[in-house]
N, C-alpha and C positions, 0 to 999 in steps of 0.2 A: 582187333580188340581182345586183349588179354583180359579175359574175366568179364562175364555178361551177367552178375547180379543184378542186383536193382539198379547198381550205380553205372555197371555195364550196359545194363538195357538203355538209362539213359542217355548215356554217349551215343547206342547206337541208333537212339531215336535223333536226335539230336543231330548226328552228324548223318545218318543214310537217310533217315528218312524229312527231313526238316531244311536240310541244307543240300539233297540230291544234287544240286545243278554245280556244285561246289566238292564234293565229295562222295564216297563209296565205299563201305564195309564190303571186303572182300572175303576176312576172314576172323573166323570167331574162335576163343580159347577157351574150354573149360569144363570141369572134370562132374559136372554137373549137365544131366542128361535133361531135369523138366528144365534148364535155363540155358541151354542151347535150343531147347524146341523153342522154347520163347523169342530169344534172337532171332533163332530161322523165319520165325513168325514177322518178323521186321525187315529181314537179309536176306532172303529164301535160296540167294546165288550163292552166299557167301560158304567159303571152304570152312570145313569144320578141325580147329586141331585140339588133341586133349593133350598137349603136352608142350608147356610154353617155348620152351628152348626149337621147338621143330615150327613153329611160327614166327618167332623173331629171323631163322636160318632162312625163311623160305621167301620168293622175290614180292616182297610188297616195300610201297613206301615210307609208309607211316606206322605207329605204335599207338595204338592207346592203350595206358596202363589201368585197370579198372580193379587189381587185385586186391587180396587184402594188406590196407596200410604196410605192416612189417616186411613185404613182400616189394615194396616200389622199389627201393633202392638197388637191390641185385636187381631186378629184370629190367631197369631202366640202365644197368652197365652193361648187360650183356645184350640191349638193343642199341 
C-alpha cells in the first residue's frame, strides 16, 4: 500500500482486514510516522517502507496506489 492516509487506511482495512481469506497487506508506504502506527494497527506484520520506489523494487504482488492524486500516474508506471 503506497500511502496509508485515510484513504490508505481504507484500502488496508478493506483488503487485510475485511477480505483476509482473499488477500494480505504485506507492506506499507509512507513518510508519515502517526499513519503507519495506524496501518500497523490494522497490518501489524506488514514491512514498513518510507520511500515508494524501494517498495514497488521489493518482491510483492500487488500495488495499491493510495497517494496523493497528482502522484498516481508516475507511481502507477514505475509499478
Amino acid at each position: 500500500f503506497l500511502g496509508v492516509g485515510a484513504m490508505g487506511l481504507s484500502h488496508v482495512n478493506q483488503f487485510h482486514v475485511k477480505n483476509s481469506a482473499r488477500a494480505e497487506c504485506v507492506a506499507i508506504c509512507s513518510r508519515s510516522e502517526a499513519n503507519i502506527a495506524k496501518a500497523l494497527a490494522l497490518a501489524p506484520n506488514a514491512k514498513v517502507f518510507r520511500d515508494e520506489l524501494a517498495l514497488i523494487q521489493s518482491d510483492i504482488d500487488a500495488v495499491v496506489i493510495s497517494t496523493p492524486n497528482s502522484t498516481h500516474a508516475a507511481l502507477a508506471q514505475e509499478a
